[in-house]
Every structure is written in structure tokens, then in C-alpha cells.
GUNU-175329 format. One record per residue (C-alpha): residue number from 1; residue in three letters; z, x negated, y. Coordinates in Angstrom, 2 decimals, padded with zeros to 5 digits. Layout:
<atom NUM; 'ala'; <Z; X; Y>>,
...
//
This chain:
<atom 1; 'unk'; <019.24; 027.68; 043.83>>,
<atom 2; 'unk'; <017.04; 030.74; 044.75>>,
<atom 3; 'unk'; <017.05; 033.58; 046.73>>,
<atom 4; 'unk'; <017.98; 037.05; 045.42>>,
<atom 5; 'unk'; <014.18; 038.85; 044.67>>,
<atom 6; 'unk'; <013.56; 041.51; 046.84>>,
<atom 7; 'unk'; <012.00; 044.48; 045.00>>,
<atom 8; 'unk'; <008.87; 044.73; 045.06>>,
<atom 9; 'unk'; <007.36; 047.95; 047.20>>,
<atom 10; 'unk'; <005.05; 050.24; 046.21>>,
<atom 11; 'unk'; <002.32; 051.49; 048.48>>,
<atom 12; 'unk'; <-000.03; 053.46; 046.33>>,
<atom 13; 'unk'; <-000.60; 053.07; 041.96>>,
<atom 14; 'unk'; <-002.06; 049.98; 041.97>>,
<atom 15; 'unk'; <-000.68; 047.88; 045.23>>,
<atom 16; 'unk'; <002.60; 046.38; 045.96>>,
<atom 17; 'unk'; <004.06; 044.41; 048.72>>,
<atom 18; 'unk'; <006.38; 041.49; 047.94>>,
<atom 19; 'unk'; <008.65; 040.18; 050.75>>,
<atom 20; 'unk'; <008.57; 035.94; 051.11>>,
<atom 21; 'unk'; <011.28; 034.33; 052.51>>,
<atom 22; 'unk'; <010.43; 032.64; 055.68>>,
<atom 23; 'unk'; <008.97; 030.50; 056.76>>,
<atom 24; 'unk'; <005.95; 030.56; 054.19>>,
<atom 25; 'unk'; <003.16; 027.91; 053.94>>,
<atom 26; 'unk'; <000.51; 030.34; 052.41>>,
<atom 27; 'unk'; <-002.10; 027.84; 053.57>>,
<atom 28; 'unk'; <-001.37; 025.03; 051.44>>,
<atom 29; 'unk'; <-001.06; 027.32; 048.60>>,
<atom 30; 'unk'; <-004.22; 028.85; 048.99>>,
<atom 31; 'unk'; <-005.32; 024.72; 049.02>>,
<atom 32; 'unk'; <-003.97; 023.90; 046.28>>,
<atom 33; 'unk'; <-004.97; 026.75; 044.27>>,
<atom 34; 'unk'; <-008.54; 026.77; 045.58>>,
<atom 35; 'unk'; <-008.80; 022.67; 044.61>>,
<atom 36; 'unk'; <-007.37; 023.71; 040.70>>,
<atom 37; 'unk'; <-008.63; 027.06; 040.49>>,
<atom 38; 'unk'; <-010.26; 027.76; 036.65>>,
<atom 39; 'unk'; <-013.92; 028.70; 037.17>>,
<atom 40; 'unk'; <-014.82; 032.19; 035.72>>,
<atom 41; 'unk'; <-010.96; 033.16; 035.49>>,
<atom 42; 'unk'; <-009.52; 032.60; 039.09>>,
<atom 43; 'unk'; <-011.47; 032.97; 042.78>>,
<atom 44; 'unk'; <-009.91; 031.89; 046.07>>,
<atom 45; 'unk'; <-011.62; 033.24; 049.33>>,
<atom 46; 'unk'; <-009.50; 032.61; 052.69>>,
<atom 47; 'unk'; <-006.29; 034.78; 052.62>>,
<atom 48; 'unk'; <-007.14; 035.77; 049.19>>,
<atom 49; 'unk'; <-006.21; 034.87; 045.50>>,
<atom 50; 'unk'; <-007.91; 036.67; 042.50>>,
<atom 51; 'unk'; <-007.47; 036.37; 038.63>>,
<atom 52; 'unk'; <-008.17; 038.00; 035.50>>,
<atom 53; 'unk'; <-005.31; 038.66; 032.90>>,
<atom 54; 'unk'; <-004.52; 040.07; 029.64>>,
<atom 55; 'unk'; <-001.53; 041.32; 028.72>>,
<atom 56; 'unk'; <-000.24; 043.86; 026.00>>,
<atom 57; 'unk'; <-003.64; 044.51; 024.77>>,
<atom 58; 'unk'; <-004.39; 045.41; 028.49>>,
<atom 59; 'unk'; <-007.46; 043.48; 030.39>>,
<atom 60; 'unk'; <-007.89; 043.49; 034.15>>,
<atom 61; 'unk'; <-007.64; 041.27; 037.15>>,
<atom 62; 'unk'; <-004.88; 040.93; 040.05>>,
<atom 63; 'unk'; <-005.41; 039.90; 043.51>>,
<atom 64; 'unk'; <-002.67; 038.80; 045.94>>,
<atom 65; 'unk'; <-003.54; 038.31; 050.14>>,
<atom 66; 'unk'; <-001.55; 037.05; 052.77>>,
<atom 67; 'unk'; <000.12; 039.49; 055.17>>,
<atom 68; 'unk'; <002.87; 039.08; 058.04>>,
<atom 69; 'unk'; <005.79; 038.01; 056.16>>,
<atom 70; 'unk'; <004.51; 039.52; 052.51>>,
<atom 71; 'unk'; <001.91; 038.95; 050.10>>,
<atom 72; 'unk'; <-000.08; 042.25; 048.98>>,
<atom 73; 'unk'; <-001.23; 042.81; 045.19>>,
<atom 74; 'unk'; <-003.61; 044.56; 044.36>>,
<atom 75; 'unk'; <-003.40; 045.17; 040.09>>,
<atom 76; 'unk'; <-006.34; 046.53; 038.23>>,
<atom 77; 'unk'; <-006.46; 047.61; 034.55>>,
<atom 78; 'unk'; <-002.93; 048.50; 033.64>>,
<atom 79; 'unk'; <-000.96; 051.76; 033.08>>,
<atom 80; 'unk'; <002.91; 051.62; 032.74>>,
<atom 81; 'unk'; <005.08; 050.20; 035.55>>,
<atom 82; 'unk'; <006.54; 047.99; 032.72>>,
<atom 83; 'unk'; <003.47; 046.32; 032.78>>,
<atom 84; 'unk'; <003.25; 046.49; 036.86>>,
<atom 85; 'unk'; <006.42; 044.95; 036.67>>,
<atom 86; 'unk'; <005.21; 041.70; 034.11>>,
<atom 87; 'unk'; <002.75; 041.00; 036.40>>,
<atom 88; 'unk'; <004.48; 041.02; 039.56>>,
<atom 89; 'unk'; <007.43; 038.53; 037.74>>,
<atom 90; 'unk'; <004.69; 036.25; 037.29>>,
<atom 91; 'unk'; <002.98; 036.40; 040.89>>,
<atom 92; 'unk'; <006.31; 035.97; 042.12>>,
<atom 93; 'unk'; <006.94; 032.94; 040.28>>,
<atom 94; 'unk'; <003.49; 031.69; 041.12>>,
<atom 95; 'unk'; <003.71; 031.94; 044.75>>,
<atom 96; 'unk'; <007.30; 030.63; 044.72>>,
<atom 97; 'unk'; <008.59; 033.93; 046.05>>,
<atom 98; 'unk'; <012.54; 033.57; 044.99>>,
<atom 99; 'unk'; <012.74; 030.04; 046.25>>,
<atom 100; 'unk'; <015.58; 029.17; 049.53>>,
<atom 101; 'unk'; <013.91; 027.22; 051.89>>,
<atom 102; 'unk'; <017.14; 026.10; 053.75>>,
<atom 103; 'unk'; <018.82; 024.60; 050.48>>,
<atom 104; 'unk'; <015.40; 022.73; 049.55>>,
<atom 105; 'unk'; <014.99; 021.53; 053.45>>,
<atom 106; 'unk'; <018.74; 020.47; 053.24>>,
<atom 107; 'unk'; <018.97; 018.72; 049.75>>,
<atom 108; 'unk'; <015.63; 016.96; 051.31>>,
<atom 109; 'unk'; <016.97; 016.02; 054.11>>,
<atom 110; 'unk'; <019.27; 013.59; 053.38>>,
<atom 111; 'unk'; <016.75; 010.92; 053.34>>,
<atom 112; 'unk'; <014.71; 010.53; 056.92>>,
<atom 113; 'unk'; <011.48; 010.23; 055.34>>,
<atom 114; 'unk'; <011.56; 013.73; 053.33>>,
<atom 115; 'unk'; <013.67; 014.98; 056.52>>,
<atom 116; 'unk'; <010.37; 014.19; 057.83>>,
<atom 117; 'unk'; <008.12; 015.89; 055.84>>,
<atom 118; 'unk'; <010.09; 019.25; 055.54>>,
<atom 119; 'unk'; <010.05; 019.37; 059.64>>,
<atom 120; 'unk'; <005.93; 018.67; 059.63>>,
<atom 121; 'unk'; <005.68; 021.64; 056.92>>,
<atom 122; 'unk'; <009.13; 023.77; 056.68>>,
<atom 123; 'unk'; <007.24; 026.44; 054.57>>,
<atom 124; 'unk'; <005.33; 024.50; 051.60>>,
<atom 125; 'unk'; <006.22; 025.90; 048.65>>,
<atom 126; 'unk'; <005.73; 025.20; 044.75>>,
<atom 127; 'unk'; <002.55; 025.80; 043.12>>,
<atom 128; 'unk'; <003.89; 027.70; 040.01>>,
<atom 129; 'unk'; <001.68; 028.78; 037.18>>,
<atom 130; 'unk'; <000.64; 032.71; 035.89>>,
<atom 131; 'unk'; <000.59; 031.69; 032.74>>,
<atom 132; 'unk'; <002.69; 028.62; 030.80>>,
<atom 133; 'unk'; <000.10; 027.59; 028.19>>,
<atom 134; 'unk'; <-003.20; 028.02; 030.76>>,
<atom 135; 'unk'; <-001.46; 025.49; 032.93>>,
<atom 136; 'unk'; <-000.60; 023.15; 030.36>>,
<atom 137; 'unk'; <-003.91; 023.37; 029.02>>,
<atom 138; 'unk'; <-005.09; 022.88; 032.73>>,
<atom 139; 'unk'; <-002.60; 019.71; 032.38>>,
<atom 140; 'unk'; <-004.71; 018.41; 029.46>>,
<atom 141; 'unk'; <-008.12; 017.83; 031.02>>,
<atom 142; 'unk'; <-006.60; 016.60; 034.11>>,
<atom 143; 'unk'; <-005.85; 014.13; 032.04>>,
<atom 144; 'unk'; <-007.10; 010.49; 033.59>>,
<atom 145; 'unk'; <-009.43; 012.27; 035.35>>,
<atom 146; 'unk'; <-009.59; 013.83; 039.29>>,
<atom 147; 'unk'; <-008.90; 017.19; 040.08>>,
<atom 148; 'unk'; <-012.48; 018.01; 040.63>>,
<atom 149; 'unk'; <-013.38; 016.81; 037.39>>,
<atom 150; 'unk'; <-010.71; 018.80; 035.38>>,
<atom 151; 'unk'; <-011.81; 022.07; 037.25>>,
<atom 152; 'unk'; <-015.32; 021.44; 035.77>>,
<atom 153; 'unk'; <-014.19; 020.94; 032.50>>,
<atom 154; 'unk'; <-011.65; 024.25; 032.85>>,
<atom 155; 'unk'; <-015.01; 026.03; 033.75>>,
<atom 156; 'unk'; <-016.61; 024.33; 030.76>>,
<atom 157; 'unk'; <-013.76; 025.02; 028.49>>,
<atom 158; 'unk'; <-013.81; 029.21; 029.71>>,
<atom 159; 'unk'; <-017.25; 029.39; 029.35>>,
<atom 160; 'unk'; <-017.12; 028.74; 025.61>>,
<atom 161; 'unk'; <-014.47; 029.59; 024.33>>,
<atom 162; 'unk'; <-013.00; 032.34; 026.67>>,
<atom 163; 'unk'; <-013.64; 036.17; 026.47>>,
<atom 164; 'unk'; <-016.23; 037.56; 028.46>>,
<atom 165; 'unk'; <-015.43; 040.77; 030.71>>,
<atom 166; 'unk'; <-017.88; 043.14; 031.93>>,
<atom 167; 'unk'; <-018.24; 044.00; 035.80>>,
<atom 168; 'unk'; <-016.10; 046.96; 035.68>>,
<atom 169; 'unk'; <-013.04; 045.07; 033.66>>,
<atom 170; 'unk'; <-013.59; 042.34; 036.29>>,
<atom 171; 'unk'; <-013.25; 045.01; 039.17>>,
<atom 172; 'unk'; <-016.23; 044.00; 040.37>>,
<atom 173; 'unk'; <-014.20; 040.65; 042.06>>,
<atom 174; 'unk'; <-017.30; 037.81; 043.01>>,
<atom 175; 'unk'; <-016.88; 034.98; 040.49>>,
<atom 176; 'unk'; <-014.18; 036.52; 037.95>>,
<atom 177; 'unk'; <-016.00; 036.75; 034.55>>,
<atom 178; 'unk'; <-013.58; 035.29; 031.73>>,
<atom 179; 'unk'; <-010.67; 035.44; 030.47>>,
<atom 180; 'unk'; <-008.99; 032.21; 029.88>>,
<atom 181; 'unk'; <-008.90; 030.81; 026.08>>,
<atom 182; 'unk'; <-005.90; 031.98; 024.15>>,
<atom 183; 'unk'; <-004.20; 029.63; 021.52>>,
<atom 184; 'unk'; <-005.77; 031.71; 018.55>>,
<atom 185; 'unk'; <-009.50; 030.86; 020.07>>,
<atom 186; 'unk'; <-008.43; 026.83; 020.76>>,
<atom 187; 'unk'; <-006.13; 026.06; 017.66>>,
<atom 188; 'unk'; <-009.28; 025.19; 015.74>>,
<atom 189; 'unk'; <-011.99; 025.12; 018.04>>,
<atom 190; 'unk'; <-014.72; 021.96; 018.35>>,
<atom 191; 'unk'; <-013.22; 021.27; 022.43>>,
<atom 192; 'unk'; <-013.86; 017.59; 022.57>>,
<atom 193; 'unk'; <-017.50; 018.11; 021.20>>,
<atom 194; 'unk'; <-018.39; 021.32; 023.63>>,
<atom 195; 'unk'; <-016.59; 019.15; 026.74>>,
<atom 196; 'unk'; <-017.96; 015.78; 025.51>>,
<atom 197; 'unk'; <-014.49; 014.67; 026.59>>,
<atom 198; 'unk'; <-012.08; 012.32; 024.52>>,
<atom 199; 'unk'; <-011.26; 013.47; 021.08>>,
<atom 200; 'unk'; <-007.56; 012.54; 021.83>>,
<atom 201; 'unk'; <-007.73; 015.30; 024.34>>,
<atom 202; 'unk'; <-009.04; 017.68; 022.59>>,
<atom 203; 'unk'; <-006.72; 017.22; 019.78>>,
<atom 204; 'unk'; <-003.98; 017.21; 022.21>>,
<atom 205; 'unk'; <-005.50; 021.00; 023.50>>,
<atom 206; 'unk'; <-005.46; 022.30; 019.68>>,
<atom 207; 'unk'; <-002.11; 020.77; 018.53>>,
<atom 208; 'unk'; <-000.63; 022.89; 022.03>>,
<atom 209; 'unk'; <-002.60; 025.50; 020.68>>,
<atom 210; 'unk'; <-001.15; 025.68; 017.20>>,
<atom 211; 'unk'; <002.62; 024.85; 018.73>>,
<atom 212; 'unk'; <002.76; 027.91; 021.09>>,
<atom 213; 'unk'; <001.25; 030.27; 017.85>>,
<atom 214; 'unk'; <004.46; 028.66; 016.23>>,
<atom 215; 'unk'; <006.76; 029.14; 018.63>>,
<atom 216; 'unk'; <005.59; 031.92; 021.15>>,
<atom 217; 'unk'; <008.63; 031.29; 024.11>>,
<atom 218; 'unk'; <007.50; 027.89; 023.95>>,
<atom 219; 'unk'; <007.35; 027.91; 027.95>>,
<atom 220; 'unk'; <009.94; 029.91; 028.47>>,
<atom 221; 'unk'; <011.60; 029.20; 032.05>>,
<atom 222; 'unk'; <014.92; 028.04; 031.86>>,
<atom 223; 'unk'; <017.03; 025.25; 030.07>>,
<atom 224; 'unk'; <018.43; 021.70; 031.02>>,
<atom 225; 'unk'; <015.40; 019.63; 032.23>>,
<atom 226; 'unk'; <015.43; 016.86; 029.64>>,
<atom 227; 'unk'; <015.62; 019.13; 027.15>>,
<atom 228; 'unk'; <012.56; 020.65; 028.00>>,
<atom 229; 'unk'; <010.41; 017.28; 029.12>>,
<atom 230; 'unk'; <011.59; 016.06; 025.80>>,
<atom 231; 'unk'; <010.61; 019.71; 024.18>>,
<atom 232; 'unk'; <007.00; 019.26; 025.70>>,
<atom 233; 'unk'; <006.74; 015.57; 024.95>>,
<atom 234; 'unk'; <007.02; 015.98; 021.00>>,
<atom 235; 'unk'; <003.34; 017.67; 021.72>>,
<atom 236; 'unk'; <000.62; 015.69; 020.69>>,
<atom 237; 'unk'; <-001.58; 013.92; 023.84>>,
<atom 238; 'unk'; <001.63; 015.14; 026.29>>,
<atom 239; 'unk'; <003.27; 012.08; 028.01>>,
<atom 240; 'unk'; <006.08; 011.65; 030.81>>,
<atom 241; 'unk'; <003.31; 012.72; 033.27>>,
<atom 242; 'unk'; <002.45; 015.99; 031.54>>,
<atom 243; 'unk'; <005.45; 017.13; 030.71>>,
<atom 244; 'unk'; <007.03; 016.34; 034.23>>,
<atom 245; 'unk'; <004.14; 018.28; 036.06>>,
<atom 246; 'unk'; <004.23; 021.35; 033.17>>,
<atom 247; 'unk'; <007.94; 021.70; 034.03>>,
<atom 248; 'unk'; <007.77; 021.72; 037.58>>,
<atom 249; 'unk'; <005.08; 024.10; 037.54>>,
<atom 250; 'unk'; <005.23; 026.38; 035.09>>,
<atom 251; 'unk'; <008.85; 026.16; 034.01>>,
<atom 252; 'unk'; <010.96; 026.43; 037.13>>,
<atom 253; 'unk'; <012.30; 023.50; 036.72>>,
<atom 254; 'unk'; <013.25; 022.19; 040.69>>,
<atom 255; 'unk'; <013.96; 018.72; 039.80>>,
<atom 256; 'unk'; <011.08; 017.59; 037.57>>,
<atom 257; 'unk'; <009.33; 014.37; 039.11>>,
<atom 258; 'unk'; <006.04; 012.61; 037.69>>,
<atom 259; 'unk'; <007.32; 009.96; 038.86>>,
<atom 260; 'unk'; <003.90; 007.55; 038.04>>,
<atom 261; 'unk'; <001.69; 009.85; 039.66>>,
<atom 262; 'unk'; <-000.58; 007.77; 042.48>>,
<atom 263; 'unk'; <-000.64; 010.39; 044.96>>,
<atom 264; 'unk'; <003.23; 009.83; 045.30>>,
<atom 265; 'unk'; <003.13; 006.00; 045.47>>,
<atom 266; 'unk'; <000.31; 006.50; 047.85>>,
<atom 267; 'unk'; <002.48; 008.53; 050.20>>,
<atom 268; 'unk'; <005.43; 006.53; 049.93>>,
<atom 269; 'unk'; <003.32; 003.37; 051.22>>,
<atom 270; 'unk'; <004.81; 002.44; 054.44>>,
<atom 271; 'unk'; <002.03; -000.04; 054.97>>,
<atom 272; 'unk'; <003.94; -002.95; 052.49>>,
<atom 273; 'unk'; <002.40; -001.38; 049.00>>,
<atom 274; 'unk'; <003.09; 001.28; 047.25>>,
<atom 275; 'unk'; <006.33; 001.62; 045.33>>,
<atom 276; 'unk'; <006.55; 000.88; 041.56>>,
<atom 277; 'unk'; <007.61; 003.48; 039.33>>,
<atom 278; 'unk'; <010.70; 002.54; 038.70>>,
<atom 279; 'unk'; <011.41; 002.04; 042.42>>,
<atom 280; 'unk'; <009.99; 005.38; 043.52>>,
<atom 281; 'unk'; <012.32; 006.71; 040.66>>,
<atom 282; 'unk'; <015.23; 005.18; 042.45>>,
<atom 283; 'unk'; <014.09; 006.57; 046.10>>,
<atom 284; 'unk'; <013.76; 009.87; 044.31>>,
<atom 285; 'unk'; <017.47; 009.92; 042.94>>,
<atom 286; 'unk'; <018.23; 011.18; 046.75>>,
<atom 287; 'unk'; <016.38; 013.75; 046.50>>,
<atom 288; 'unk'; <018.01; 015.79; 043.64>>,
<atom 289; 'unk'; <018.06; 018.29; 042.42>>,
<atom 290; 'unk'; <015.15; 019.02; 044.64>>,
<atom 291; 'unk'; <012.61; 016.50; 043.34>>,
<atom 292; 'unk'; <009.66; 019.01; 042.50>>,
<atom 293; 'unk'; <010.03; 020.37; 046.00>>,
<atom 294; 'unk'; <009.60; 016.32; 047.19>>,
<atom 295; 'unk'; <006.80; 015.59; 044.89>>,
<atom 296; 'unk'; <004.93; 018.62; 046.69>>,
<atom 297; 'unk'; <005.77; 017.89; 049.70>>,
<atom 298; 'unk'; <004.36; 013.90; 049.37>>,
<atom 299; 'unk'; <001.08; 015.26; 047.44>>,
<atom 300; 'unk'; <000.94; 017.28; 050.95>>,
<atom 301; 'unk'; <001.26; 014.07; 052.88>>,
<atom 302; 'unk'; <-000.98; 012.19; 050.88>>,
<atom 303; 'unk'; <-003.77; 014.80; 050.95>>,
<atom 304; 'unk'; <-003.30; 014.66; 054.59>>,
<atom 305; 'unk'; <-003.90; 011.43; 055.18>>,
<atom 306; 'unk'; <-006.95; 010.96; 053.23>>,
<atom 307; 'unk'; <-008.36; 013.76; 055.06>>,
<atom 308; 'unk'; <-011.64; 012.71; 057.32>>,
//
């Protein structure tokens, strides 16, 4: 379930205001973003998110801040409100903007321990994606790896084989420079021997690569969830894991779960060890058809206590 958008509003030709339901947890978004940000193609600065886009032959960068109750975006490098209105779909998606907090925080709540976590942080919302393929690319090299690790390798991955933008494309924004890879410059490209990563991966990158050139709406939103894990896990190098975390954040889907993810076993331990799989499965079948929502909401808690 989701709330019913509220138009976007216009304040001059290039900057909008978009109304979020409250209450809003910009903060950990601005986290989260910050910690998987793609060098060269995104920049977070407190209060601010920035990003560099193509789109209908168009090149320019976006930039979204935190106001009282709204998020302001700033769009640079576009002409037709056709296009304004693209972009702003896919902010609003990205910052979770048509969620309804009071049917996540009461589907939640019917276990204590989720109860729990929606009263410590009523606003937290998902991390969506701008773009389908980046994030599943992103996916990729967080393969087996920590999140610091597959930023680096994003930043690697931009820097050779994304498009480079000159300062006045770029707007002049402090550490935009790229665009990010498309599927026609990755399909065949040598990524395992510029990353010096696993060839497995790499493979995994170009067959993803070569399957959205086949099929173009290949992360459309939308659809039955197993339909679409099972969609993304014909894909070479994408598992249960993958697929799970690409639908939750790039495909709206509210009740995909990763269910072997550490960071959830991690939060779930009570002190007695940490779940197994299958048993955190079983906890999670309480918290449909919100599941995404409680797999955010436990990263939250995990992050928080390993915190110094």
C-alpha cells in the first residue's frame, strides 16, 4: 500500500518541491546513501544528495536537500517538463516518497520486537534506487565483499568505463565527474581484469549487461514478487541474495527479504546466537507483506549497535 503522490510543485524552471509523508527519517537516508554512494557519479554532503544522469540523449545532474516536511530538487541539463517529470518519478521512488508510514508501522507491529524498532525510528524509509540496472550492477561487486569495498570498486568500475562530463555538464557539483556505465559500454568490456576482482563477477556484470540490451523493461517496477526474484535469478552470478535486495530496492517490491544476509541475523541476536536462515525466514513470515520495510529497519539496528 502507498500513499496517493502529491504533485510535485514548481518554484522556478529548474526546482521543485516534493511533499513526504510524515514522519520522514531523511537522516538515515542520507546514511545509507553516503555509505553506497558511486564515486564520480553520486556526492552526499549533510542535507544534500547529488547525481549525474542521462536520459533521452539529455546529460546533467540532479540534486535533492532536505527541507521542513519536503525534499527540494534542483534539475540541471534538461528541457521539456516530460523529462522534469522522469526524473522526479525516479527521486520519488528513491527517497520512498509514496510510501504510508502507518500501514508499514502497523503490519510491523504485530511482532514486539519490530513494534520496537518502528517506535525507536517511526520515519526510516526504503533506500530505493535511480536507476534499476546501476543498482544491480552496484549489487554485483557487493558481492562477498563489505560495503566499503564495493564503493571502491563502483569508483573503479566509473572511472573506466563510464563517460566523462565536463565541469559545466556536471554543474559545477564537487565530486560529480561520470556518468555511470551503461549496458552497451559493460556487455563486452574486460571488468574483472580492470577491477582485479573475480572473473565470476565480472561475467555476472556483462551477462546483466547483455540481458537488459535484450530486454530493456527488464526492471520494470511491478509484478508478483516470485516472479520477479525468479526473473532476476535466471541472470548469471545473481543468487537469492541479489535478487531479494534488487527487488526491494529497485523494484518496489515491499515484501522482498534477503533473508541470509548477516546484518539481519546479527540484529535478531537476542544474546543466544543469531538465527539460522531458515528460522529468521519463519520470524519474518509475521512481518508480511512488509518484509523490506523490516529488513531496513534491522540493518538500522544493527548499524546502531556496532556503532563506537
Amino acid at each position: 500500500m502507498t500513499c496517493t503522490p502529491s504533485p510535485a510543485t514548481r518554484e522556478d524552471g529548474t526546482r521543485f518541491t516534493l511533499a513526504c509523508p510524515q514522519p520522514y527519517d531523511w537522516a538515515h537516508l542520507e546514511r545509507f546513501f553516503a555509505d553506497h554512494a558511486s564515486p564520480g557519479v553520486e556526492a552526499v554532503t549533510p542535507g544534500r544528495y547529488a547525481r549525474t544522469f542521462a536520459l533521452d540523449g539529455h546529460r546533467g545532474t540532479l540534486a535533492v536537500t532536505n527541507e521542513a516536511d519536503a525534499l527540494s530538487v534542483r534539475i540541471r541539463g534538461l528541457g521539456s517538463d516530460d523529462d522534469h517529470e522522469n526524473i522526479l518519478a525516479r527521486v520519488r521512488g528513491m527517497f520512498d516518497l509514496d510510501a504510508d508510514p502507518r500501514a508499514i508501522a502497523a503490519g510491523l507491529g504485530r511482532d514486539p520486537f519490530t513494534a520496537a524498532l518502528v517506535g525507536r525510528r517511526p520515519g526510516l524509509r526504503m533506500p530505493g534506487a535511480f536507476d534499476g540496472f546501476e543498482l544491480a550492477v552496484r549489487a554485483i561487486l557487493g558481492q562477498q565483499v563489505s560495503v566499503a569495498a564495493a564503493t571502491r570498486l563502483a569508483g573503479r568500475l566509473v572511472a573506466g568505463f563510464g563517460t566523462p562530463l565536463d565541469a559545466e555538464t556536471c554543474g559545477n557539483e564537487p565530486g560529480l565527474t561520470h556518468l555511470f556505465p551503461t549496458p552497451e559500454q559493460l556487455v563486452d568490456a574486460e571488468i574483472s581484469l580492470v577491477l582485479n576482482m573475480p572473473r565470476a563477477r565480472g561475467r555476472a556484470i556483462q551477462g546483466l549487461a547483455a540481458a537488459m540490451l535484450a530486454t530493456p523493461d527488464l526492471f520494470a517496477p511491478g509484478g508478483e514478487l516470485d516472479a520477479t526474484v525468479a526473473r532476476l535469478k535466471a541472470l548469471p552470478g545473481i543468487g537469492d541474495w541479489t535478487a531479494h535486495y534488487v527487488a526491494m530496492r529497485a523494484l518496489v517490491q515491499a515484501d522482498a527479504f534477503p533473508a541470509g544476509d548477516v546484518g539481519l541475523m546479527r540484529a535478531l541476536d537476542a544474546g543466544d546466537g543469531r538465527p539460522s536462515r531458515l528460522a529468521l525466514l519463519d520470524r519474518a513470515v509475521a512481518w508480511r507483506p512488509w518484509r523490506a520495510y523490516a529488513a531496513i529497519h534491522l540493518w538500522a539496528e544493527d548499524a546502531a549497535r556496532r556503532m563506537p
